[in-house]
C-alpha positions in Angstrom: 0.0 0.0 0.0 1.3 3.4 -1.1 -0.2 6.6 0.5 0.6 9.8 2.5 -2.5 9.3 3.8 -1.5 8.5 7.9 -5.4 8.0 9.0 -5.6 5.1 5.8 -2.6 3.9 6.7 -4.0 3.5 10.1 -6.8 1.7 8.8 -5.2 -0.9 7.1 -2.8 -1.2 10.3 -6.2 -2.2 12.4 -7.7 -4.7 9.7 -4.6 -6.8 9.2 -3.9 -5.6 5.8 -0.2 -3.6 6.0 2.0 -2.5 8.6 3.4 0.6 8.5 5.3 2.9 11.2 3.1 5.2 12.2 3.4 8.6 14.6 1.8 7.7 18.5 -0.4 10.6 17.6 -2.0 8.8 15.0 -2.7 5.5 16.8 -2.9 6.8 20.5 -6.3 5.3 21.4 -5.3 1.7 18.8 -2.2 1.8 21.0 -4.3 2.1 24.6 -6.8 -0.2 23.3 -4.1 -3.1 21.9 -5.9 -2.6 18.6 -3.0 -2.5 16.3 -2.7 -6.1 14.6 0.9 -7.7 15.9 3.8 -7.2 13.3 4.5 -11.1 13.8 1.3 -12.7 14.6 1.9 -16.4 15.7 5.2 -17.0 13.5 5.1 -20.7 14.8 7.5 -23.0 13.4 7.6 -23.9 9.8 9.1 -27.1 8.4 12.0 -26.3 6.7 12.8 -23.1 8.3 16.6 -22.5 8.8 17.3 -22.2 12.6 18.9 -18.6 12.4 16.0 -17.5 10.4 13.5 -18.5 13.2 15.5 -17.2 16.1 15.2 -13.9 14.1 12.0 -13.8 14.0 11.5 -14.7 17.6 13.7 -11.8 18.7 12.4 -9.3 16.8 9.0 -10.3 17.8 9.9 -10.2 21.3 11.6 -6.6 21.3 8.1 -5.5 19.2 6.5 -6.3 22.2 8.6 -4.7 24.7 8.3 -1.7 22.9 4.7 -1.9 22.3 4.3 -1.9 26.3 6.8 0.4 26.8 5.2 2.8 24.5 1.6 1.9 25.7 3.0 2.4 29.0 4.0 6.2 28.8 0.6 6.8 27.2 -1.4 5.7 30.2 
């Protein structure tokens, strides 16, 4: 998805359709509300997955999170 459009990006953020990095002042209440769809939802293992690739994607998932309630919690 290609727009300048922060409130459609938002949109498609909520339904599941993109990701995108958006400014807190955009998704404030998504943000209080755990709204946002997760970056890495359920990545479980595949077969055939290289090792290194899956650790990857379980630390990046886990520093999403960190940051999501570290963000969430300055906002409350």
């Amino acid at each position: 998805m290609v727009t300048e459009d922060l409130i459609a990006r938002r949109g498609a953020v909520v339904h599941g359709a993109a990701s995108a990095d958006l400014p807190s002042t955009v998704v404030t209440d998504q943000l209080v509300t755990g709204e946002p769809a997760e970056l890495l939802p359920d990545h479980s293992r595949r077969v055939g997955m290289l090792p290194a690739v899956q650790t990857l994607l379980d630390v990046l998932a886990e520093r999403i999170r960190a940051a999501d309630d570290w963000r969430v919690s300055r906002l409350t």
